[in-house]
C-alpha positions, -999 to +999 in steps of 0.1 A: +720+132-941+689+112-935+701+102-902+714+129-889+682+148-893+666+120-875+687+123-847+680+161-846+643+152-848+643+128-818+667+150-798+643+179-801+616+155-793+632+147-759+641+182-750+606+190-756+591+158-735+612+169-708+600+207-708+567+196-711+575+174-683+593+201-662+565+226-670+540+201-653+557+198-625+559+233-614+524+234-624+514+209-600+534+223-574+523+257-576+487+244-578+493+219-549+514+251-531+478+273-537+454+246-522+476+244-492+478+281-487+438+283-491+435+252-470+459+267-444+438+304-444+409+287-441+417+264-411+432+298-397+399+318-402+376+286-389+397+286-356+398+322-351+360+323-356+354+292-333+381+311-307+360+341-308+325+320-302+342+305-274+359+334-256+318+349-263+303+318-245+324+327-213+314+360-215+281+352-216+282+327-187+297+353-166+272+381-171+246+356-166+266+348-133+267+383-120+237+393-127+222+362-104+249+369-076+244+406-076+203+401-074+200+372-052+208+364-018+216+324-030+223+304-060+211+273-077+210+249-090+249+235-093+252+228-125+238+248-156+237+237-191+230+263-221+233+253-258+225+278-283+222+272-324+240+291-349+247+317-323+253+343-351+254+355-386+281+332-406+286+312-382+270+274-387+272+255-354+266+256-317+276+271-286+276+250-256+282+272-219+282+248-191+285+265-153+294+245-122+290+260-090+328+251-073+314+257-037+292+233-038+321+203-040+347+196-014+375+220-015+410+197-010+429+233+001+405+232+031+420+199+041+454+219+056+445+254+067+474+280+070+475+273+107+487+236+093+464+219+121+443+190+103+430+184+135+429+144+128+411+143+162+380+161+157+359+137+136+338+169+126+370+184+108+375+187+067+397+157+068+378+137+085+347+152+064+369+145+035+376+109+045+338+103+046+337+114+006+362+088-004+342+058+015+309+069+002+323+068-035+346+035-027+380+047-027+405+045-001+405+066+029+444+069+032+435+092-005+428+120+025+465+117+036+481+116+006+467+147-004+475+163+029+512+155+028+509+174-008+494+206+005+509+208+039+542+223+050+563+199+065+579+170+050+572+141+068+555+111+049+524+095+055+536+068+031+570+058+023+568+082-014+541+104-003+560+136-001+578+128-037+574+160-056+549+176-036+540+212-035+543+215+005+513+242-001+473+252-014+470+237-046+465+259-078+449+234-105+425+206-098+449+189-121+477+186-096+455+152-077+470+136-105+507+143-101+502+128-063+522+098-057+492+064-048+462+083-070+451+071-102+438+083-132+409+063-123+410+077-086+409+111-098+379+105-126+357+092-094+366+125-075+364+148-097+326+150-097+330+163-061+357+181-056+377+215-060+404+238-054+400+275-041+418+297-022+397+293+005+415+273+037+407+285+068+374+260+072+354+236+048+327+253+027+299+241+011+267+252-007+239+232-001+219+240-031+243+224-054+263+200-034+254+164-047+244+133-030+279+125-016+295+157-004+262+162+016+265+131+026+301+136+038+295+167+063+285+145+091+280+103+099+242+117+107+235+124+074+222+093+053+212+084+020+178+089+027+183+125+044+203+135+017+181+130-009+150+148+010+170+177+009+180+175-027+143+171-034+134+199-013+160+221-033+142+217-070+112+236-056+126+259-027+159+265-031+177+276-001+177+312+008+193+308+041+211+281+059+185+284+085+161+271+061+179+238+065+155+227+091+127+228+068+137+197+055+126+160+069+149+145+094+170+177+095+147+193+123+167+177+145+207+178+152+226+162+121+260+176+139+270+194+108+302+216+119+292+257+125+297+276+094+305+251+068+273+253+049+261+280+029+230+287+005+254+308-024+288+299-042+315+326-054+339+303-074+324+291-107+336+269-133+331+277-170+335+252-198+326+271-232+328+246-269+319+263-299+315+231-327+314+238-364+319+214-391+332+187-361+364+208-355+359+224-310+372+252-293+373+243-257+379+275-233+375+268-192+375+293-167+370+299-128+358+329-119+352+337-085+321+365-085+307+381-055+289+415-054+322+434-045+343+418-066+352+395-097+385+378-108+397+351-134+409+323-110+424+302-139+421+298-179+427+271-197+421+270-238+427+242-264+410+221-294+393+188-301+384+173-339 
């Protein structure tokens, strides 16, 4: 009788061990199923709120822009930085609006017009301009060509895989250099400084209060190092309100062959690069917004994250 009562005793004892075992594990699963679900909304709300400050940071930038293209006859300088600390109410971190004026780098679209003539001859043309940029930053020249057999209509190669994949028109995206058969990743991080995509083709644009050292440099053999840099020093305290104004600077009194109508003293493509940063965790929104007094647009938008 003894036994038997033990054996009741211990089997109870196990039943109840393994409820009290069972009970903890739905306990820890329902708590560990909570702290993900408040993890999860919260990493939801943070990103929204970060997605928001972003999206305001563009906004910003391009009032800012319009206002200064609406009011002024030029712009400057080319690139504009604009931090701003805990931008609102709730919201513990920082805003960061960087503008880049896209007119004052090299456009690769103007390298095959929609006439298709590169006009290889006329050492004065954008790819011959173009070739210029690549020595002055010590890449290869032949760059120019591989880049024209992406853009242009035809498909006859420059290079034995030159016309592999390629668009066979105007680029869209920056991005697309690095799809190019021959160009690096290393190629393109040299470039990129100086050079952009707009729908503009017909001729070679640039705007001389924001261009840097080497696209200046690139717009004609008569322009040196030295030349280049009076007029980027002349810039900081008159910027240029009219190309005519261009003679105003040392050594440019006289003829530095620069083609007719390739400079200009005011952009109407801008880039945008908006980060809102709280806690470590970035929103990352770029735009290019092409703003002139009669119009506006979105040229393209591109949006992700970075921890």
């Amino acid at each position: 009788m003894t036994h038997a009562v033990m054996n009741q005793t211990g089997v109870a004892l196990v039943v109840t061990l393994l409820a009290v075992a069972l009970i903890t594990a739905l306990v820890v699963e329902f708590s560990y199923g909570v702290y993900i679900g408040t993890a999860s909304l919260y990493n939801w709300r943070d990103s929204q709120r970060l997605s928001l400050m972003a999206k305001s940071g563009v906004n910003v930038a391009a009032k800012m822009l319009a206002d200064i293209i609406g009011t002024r006859e030029y712009s400057y300088p080319g690139n504009m930085e604009f931090p701003i600390e805990n931008p609102s109410k709730g919201f513990p971190g920082t805003i960061m609006m960087t503008i880049q004026d896209e007119d004052a780098k090299f456009n690769l679209n103007a390298l095959v017009p929609e006439t298709q003539n590169i006009r290889e001859d006329d050492s004065r043309s954008p790819y011959h301009c173009f070739r210029r940029l690549l020595k002055l930053i010590s890449l290869d020249e032949r760059i120019a060509d591989r880049i024209v057999d992406w853009i242009d209509a035809d498909r006859e190669s420059r290079f034995p895989d030159s016309e592999r994949g390629a668009r066979n028109s105007a680029m869209l995206s920056i991005d697309e250099v690095l799809l190019i058969p021959g160009i690096s990743r290393d190629d393109y991080a040299k470039l990129l400084p100086y050079i952009t995509v707009t729908e503009k083709r017909d001729n070679l644009s640039i705007n001389i209060n924001g261009a840097e050292k080497p696209v200046l440099r690139c717009l004609s053999d008569k322009i040196s190092d030295k030349l280049a840099q009076n007029l980027i020093d002349y810039r900081k305290n008159n910027p240029f309100q009219e190309t005519s104004e261009l003679s105003n600077v040392p050594g440019f009194e006289r003829d530095v062959d620069i083609p007719p109508g390739v400079i200009q003293v005011k952009g109407e493509y801008f880039s945008i690069r908006s980060t809102a940063d709280s806690g470590g965790i970035k929103r990352v929104i770029e735009t290019v917004l092409f703003i002139n007094r009669n119009n506006s647009g979105v040229g393209y938008w591109k949006y992700w994250k970075e921890y």
